[in-house]
C-alpha positions in Angstrom: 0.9 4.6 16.8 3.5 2.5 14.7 6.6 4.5 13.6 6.1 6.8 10.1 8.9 6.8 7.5 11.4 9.7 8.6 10.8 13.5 7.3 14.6 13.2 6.7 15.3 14.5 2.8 18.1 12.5 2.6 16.1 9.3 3.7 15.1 6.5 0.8 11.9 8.1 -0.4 9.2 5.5 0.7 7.4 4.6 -2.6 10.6 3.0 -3.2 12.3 4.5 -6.3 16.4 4.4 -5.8 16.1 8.0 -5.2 16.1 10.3 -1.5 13.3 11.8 -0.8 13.9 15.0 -1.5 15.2 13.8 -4.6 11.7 11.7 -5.7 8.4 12.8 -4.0 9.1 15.3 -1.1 8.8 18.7 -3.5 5.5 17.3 -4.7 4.1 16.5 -1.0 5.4 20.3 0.0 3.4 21.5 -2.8 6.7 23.0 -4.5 5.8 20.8 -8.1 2.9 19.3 -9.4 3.9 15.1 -10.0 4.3 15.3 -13.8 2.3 12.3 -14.1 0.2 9.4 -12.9 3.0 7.1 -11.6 4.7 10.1 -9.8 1.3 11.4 -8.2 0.4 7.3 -7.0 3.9 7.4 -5.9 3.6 10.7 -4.2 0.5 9.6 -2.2 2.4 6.6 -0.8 4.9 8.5 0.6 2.2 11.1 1.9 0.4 7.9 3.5 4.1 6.6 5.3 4.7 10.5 5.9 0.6 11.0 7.4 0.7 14.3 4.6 -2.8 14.5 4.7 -3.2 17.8 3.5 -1.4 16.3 0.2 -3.6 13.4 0.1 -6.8 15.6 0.6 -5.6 18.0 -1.9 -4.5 15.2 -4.2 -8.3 13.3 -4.4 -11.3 14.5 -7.3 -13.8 15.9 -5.7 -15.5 13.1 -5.7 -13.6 11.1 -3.2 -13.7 14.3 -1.0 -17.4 13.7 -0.6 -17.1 10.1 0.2 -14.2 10.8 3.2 -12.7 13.4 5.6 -9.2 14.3 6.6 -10.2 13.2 10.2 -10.3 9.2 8.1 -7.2 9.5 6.0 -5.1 10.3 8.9 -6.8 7.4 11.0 -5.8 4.8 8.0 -2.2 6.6 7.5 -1.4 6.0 11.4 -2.6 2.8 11.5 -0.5 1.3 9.1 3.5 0.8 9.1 4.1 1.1 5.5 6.5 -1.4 4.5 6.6 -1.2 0.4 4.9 -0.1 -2.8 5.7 -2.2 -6.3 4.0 -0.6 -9.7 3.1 -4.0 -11.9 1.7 -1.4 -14.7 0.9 2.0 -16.0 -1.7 2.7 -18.5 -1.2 6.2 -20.2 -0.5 8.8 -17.0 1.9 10.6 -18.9 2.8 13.9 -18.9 0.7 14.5 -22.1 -2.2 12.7 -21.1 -4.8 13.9 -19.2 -6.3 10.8 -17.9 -3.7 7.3 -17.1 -4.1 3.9 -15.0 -1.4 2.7 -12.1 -2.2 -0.8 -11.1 0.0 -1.2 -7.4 0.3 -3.3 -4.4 1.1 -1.0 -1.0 2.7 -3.5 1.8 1.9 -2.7 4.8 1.6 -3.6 8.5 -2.1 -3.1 10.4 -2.5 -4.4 14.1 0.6 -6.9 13.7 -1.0 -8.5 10.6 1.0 -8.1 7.3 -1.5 -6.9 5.0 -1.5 -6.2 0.9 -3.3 -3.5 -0.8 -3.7 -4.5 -4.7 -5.3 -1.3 -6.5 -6.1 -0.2 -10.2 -6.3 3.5 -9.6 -7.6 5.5 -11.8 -6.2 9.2 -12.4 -7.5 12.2 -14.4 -5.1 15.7 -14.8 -7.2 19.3 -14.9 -5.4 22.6 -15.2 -2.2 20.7 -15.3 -2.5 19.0 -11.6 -2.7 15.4 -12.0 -5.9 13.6 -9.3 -6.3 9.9 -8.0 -10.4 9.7 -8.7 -11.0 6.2 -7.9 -10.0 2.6 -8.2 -11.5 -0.1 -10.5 -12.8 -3.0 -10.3 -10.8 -6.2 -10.9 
């Protein structure tokens, strides 16, 4: 299994803000706040992927992409990679008075010694306040 980004709070939070983890993402993996929008929840779930949080990125999915998946293949994916960065290029709504926004990312990432790139539009819907990743689109 490669190594997983440290569960230290004072560590650099993983989605790469300039902020500790505690600081950026950890309260909202621990389920102590809700991300407050889009960007925060997409950042959120790459730190839960680099943490293997996979209660957070089960409970983070629509409903939808719970029926397509099981916790058993989100852990698989989230220990086989060595998460190495994530870069935002755009946003699209996601705010914290929206109900539906648009992160466009690229997750770096190392899978079987190959360095690999993960380019996603993700699309994101909020429901009784909770902000959920429900899919990606297509490019």
């Amino acid at each position: 299994m490669p190594p997983q980004a440290s569960h230290n709070p004072h560590a650099p939070c993983p989605c790469g803000s300039t902020k500790t983890l505690q600081e950026c993402c950890l309260d909202f993996i621990q389920r102590k706040r809700n991300a407050p929008t889009a960007e925060a929840l997409m950042r959120s779930r790459y730190s839960a992927h680099s943490l293997v949080a996979v209660d957070y990125l089960w409970d983070t999915w629509s409903a939808e992409q719970r029926l397509r998946s099981n916790k058993n293949d989100i852990r698989a994916w989230a220990e086989s990679c060595d998460w190495l960065g994530l870069q935002i290029l755009a946003t699209q709504q996601g705010g914290e008075q929206d109900d539906t926004g648009i992160v466009e990312f690229v997750a770096i990432y190392r899978q079987q010694g190959q360095l690999r790139q993960h380019h996603e539009i993700s699309r994101f819907t909020k429901s009784l306040g909770k902000w959920f990743y429900v899919d990606h689109a297509d490019e």
